[in-house]
C-alpha positions, -999 to +999 in steps of 0.1 A: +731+780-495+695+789-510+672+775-501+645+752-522+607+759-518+605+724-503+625+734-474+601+764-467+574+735-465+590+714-444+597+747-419+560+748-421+558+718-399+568+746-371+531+754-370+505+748-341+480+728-368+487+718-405+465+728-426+447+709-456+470+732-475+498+724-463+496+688-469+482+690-504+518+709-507+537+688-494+520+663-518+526+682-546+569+689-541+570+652-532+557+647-567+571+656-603+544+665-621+531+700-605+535+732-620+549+766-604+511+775-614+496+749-596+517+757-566+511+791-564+469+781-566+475+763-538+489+784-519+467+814-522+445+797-500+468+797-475+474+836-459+506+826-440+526+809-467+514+830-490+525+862-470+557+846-465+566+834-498+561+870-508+580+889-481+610+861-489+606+872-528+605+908-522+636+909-495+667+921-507+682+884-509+666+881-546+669+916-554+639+922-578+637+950-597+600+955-584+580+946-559+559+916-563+525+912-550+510+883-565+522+845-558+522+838-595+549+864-602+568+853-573 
């Protein structure tokens, strides 16, 4: 089962102090309206998630053809 990038928010919670970031996030995939752009602008801010997000892209579960080293590609 994949995983959506809601439930990789919702891991989040696992952290010692949630960030501004992470509740404007968990804002945003509560709502319709926000765009994969958006998301990733959001997340830039955050070095964790961001890190994360990119390691998850780049591991061999998605199997990209290249690496990917920017949120907005991921």
């Amino acid at each position: 089962m994949s995983k959506s990038p809601l439930d990789y928010v919702k891991k989040a919670q696992e952290l010692c102090v949630l960030s501004d970031v992470y509740m404007t996030l968990n804002r945003m995939l509560s709502s319709d309206s926000c765009s994969m752009e958006e998301l990733a602008d959001v997340i830039a801010y955050e070095p964790a998630i961001a890190e994360s997000i990119l390691k998850i892209t780049n591991s061999a579960m998605f199997s990209m053809p290249r690496k990917l080293d920017r949120l907005s590609k991921a």
